[in-house]
C-alpha positions in Angstrom: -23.0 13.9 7.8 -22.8 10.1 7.1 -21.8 7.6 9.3 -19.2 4.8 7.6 -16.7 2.5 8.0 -13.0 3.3 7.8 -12.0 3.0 4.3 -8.8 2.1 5.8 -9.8 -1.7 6.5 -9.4 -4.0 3.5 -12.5 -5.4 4.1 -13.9 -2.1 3.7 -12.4 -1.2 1.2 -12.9 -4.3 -0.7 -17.0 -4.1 0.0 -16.6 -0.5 -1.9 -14.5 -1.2 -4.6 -15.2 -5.0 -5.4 -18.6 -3.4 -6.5 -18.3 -3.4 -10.5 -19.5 0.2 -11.2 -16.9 1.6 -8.7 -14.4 -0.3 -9.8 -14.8 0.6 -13.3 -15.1 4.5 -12.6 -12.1 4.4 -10.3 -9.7 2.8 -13.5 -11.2 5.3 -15.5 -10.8 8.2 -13.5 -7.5 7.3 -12.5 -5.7 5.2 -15.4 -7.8 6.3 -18.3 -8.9 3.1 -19.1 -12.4 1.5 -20.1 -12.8 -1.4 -18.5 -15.2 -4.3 -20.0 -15.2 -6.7 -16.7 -18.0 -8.3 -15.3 -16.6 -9.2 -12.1 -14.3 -7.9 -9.7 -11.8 -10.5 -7.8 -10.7 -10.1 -4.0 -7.5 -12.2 -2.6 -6.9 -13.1 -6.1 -3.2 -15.0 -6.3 -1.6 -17.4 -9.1 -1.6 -21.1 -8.7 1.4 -22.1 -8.8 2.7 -19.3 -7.5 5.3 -17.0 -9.5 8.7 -17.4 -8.1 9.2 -18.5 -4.6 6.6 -15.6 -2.8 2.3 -16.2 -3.5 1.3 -12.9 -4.5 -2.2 -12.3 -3.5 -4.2 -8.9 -4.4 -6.7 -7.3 -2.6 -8.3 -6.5 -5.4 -7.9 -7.6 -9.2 -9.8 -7.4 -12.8 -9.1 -8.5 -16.5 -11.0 -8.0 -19.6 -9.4 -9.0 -22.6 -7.1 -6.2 -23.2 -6.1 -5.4 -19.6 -5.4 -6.4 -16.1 -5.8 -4.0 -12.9 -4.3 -4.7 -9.8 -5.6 -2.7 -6.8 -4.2 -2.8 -3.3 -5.2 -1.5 -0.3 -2.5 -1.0 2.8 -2.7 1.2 5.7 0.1 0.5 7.2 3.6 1.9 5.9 6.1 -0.5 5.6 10.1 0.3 4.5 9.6 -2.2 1.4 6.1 -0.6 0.4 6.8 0.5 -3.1 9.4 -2.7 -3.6 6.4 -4.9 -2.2 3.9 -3.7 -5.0 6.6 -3.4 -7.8 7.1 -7.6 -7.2 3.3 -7.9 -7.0 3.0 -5.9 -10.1 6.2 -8.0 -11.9 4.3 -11.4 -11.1 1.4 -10.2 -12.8 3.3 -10.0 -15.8 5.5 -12.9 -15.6 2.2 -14.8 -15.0 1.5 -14.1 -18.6 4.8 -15.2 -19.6 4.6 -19.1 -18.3 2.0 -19.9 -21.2 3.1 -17.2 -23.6 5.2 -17.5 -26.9 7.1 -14.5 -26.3 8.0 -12.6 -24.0 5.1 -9.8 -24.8 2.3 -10.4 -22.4 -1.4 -10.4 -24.0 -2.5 -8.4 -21.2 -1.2 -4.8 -20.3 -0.5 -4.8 -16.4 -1.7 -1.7 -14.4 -1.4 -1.9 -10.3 -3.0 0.6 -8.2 -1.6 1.3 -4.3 -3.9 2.9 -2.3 -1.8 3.8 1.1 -4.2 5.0 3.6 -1.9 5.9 6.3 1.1 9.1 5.8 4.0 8.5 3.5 7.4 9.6 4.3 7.3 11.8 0.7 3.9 13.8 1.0 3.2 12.5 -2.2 -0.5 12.0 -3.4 0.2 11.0 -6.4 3.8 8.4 -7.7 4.3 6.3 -11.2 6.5 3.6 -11.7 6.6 3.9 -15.9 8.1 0.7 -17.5 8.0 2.4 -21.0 12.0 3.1 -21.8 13.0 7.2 -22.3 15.0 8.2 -25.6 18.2 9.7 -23.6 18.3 11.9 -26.4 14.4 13.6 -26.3 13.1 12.4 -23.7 10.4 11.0 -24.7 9.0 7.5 -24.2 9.5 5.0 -27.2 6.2 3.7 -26.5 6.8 0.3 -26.4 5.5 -0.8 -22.7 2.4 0.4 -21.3 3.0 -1.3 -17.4 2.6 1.0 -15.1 2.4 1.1 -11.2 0.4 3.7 -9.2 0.7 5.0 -5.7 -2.1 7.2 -4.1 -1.8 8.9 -0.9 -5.4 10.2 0.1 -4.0 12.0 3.1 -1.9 14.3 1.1 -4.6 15.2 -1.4 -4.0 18.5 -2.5 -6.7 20.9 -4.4 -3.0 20.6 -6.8 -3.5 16.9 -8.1 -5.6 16.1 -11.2 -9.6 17.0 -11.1 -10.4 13.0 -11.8 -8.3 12.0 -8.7 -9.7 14.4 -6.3 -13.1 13.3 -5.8 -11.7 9.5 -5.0 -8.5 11.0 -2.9 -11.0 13.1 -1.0 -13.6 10.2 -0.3 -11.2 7.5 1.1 -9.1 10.6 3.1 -12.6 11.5 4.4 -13.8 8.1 6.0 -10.7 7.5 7.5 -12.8 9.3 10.7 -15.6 7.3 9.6 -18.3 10.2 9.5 -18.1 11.6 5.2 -20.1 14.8 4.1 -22.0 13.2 1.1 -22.5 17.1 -0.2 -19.0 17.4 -1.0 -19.4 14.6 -3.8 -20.9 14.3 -6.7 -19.2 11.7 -8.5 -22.3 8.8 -8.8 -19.7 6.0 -8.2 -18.0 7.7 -5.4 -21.5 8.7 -3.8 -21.8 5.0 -4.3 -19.2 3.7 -2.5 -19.5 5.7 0.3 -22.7 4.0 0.2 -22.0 0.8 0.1 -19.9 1.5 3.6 -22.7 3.1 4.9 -22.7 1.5 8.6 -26.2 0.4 8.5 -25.0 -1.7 5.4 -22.4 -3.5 7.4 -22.6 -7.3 7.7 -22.1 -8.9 10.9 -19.1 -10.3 9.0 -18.0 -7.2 8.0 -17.6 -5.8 11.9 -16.1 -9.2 13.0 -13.3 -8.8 9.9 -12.7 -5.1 11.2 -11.9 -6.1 14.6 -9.2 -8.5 13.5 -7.7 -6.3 11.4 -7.5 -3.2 14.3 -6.7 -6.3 16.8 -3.7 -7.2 14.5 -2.7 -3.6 13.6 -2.7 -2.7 17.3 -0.2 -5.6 18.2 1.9 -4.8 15.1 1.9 -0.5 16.6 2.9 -2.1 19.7 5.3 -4.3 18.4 7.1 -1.6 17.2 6.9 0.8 19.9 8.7 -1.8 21.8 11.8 -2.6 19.6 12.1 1.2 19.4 12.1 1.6 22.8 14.8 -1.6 23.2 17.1 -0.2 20.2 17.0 3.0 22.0 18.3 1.8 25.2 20.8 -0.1 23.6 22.0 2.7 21.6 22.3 4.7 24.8 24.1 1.9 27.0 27.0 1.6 23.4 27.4 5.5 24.0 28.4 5.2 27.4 30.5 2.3 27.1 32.2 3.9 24.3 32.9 7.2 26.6 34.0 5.4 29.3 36.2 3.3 27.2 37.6 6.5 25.8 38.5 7.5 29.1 40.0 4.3 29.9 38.2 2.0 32.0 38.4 -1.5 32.0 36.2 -3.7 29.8 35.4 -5.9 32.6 34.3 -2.6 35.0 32.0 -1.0 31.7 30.1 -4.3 31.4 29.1 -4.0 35.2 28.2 -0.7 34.8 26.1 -0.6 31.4 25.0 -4.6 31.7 26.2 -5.2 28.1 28.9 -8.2 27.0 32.2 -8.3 26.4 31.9 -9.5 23.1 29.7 -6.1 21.9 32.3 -4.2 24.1 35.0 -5.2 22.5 33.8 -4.2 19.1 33.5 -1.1 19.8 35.2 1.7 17.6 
């Protein structure tokens, strides 16, 4: 066994995959796509920003031909595939500022790597821009965009042989210890090497620390509104009996400690 950082900390996760080679195999394994880059960009974003939000990706690539977009999140958030559909959609209206049509030079591919569950199960989800014939169903190819989610922790031996090597690795450090005889895949086996923990910079531990500091007060965060909007939920149901049963406004709010005003709007 190999002893590694959490794959699920974008500074991880950026040290593996900011890494040329890896890079480069993971778009090919994944997208189909050879890559001619010579560099890999981390907290890449538009100046000036597109629209009134300043995109910024983990994780981004061009050659002349394409441009990748990769983005790590462990954290699931209600807007998560709307969030990566506006990052992706800025990428392309990017090209649009300086172009003379509305055709981009550059096809736009974004990558979503969620490292935590999703409410689907789903390892693998495509966002095709290319429009369907209603008729045949088949894609007119005109528009080769195309968003990708990946869910390592619902890798199945189902999904596609080129995705299952990557899947597996990232689903594997999230405990931080990997069995390197499971791989096989030279850029995966170098990945996982590059997050080797005796390859760690000092900066690197300091950067994973903020990140579990900030995720931690997030959790809690949310624990604690939970917990509020369940006691308010339960003080509105016994006002609401009560009410039913006819007592006095003024007598409910003594009891349950809520206002008039939310009393009174009760069904």
């Amino acid at each position: 066994m190999k002893a590694v950082a959490s794959l699920r900390y974008g500074v991880i996760f950026k040290k593996a995959f900011c890494d040329v080679e890896v890079f480069t195999a993971f778009v090919k394994d994944v997208l189909g796509i050879d890559l001619c880059i010579d560099k890999v960009e981390t907290e890449k974003s538009f100046t000036p920003p597109i629209g009134n939000v300043d995109s910024r990706f983990d994780l981004y690539a061009e050659d002349t031909v394409n441009r990748i977009i990769v983005d790590i999140q462990h954290r699931f958030y209600e807007d998560h595939y709307d969030r990566f559909l506006h990052y992706h959609c800025a990428a392309l209206l990017e090209q649009a500022t300086n172009a003379k049509n509305y055709r981009p030079a550059l096809k736009v591919f974004t990558i979503v790597v969620l490292t935590s569950n999703n409410a689907h199960k789903s390892a693998i989800s495509t966002i095709y821009f290319d429009p369907v014939d209603h008729l045949t169903g088949k894609p007119l190819g005109e528009i080769p965009h195309k968003v990708l989610y990946l869910s390592p922790k619902h890798v199945t031996e189902q999904i596609p042989a080129p995705y299952y090597e990557w899947l597996s690795a990232i689903k594997d450090s999230l405990d931080e210890q990997v069995d390197e005889a499971t791989y096989h895949h030279p850029a995966v086996l170098k990945a996982l090497n590059l997050i080797s923990r005796d390859n760690l910079t000092p900066q690197d531990r300091a950067r994973m620390k903020e990140e579990y500091a900030l995720e931690t007060t997030v959790y809690k965060k949310g624990l604690r509104e939970g917990e509020e909007k369940g006691r308010m939920q339960e003080k509105l149901a016994i006002a609401k009996a009560l009410k039913a049963q006819g007592m006095s406004l003024e007598a409910i709010a003594e009891i349950t400690g809520l206002d008039m005003q939310s009393l009174e709007n009760l069904a």
